[in-house]
N, C-alpha and C positions, 0 to 999 in steps of 0.2 A: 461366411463364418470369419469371424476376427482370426488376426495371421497369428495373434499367440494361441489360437487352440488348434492350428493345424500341427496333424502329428509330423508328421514327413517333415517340413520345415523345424520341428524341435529338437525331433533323432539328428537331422541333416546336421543344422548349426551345431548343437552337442560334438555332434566326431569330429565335425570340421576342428571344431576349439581342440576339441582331445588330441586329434592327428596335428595341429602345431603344436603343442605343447609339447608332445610327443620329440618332435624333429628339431626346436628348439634346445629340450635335455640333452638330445642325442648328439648335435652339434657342437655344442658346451662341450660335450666329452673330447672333441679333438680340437683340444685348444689350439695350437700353433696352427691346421689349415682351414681348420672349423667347417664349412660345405665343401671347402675346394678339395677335401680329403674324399679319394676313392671309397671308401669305408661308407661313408655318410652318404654319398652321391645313391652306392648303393644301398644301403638302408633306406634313404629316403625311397628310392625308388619301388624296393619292394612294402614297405609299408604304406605307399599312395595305393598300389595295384591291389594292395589286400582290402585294404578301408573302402578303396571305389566297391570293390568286385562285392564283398561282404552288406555294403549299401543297397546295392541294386537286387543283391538277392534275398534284403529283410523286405524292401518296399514291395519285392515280387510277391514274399507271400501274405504281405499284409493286405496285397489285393487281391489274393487270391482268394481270402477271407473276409472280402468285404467293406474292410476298414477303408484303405485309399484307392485311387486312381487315378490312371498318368493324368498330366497336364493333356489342355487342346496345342499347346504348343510345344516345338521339340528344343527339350532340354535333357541335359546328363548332370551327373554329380561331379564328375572331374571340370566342367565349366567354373563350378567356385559360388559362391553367396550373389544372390540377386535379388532384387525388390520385388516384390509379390506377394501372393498366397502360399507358394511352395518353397521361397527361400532359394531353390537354386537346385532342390531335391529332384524336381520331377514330377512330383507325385501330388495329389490335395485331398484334405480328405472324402472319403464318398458321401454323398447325399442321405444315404442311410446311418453312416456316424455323426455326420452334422446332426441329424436329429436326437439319435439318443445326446447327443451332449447337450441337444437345447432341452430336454422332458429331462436331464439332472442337472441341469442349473436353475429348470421353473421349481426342480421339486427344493430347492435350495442349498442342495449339494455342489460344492466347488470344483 
């Protein structure tokens, strides 16, 4: 399946942008040490551990029902963006959502 209809890869990159964008604003806010401020060190930290933890636990039930399943190779999300099917998520979709997405793109639905 083409890597822009894997879901895991779309969620993944989406947070990922959202969590810099995120730690970017946050940083800005302490202008004078900007990351080197203990404030930020820990923000950043606890909103990586939420974003990772919160990742692993949508991908978990999205396979629980179906939709994806891990990669053959071993990957996590705190590893970062990578080239493939999964993007860096982990996950791809399953063989049974590959199908319904190809019976609505034949039926001409996007």
């Amino acid at each position: 399946m083409d890597q822009d209809r894997q879901l895991a890869r779309i969620i993944y990159h989406k947070w990922m942008s959202n969590m810099k964008f995120t730690l970017d604003l946050e940083e800005y806010s302490y202008k004078d040490k900007g990351r080197n401020d203990p404030r930020y060190r820990f923000f950043k930290k606890q909103l990586m551990a939420n974003t990772y933890e919160a990742l692993r636990l949508l991908f978990e039930e999205l396979e629980d029902i179906g939709i994806l399943c891990e990669t053959e190779y071993d990957e996590d999300v705190k590893e970062g963006y990578k080239p493939g099917e999964s993007g860096g998520s982990g996950y791809i979709n399953s063989s049974r959502f590959n199908a319904w997405i190809k019976r609505e793109l034949a039926a001409g639905n996007k």
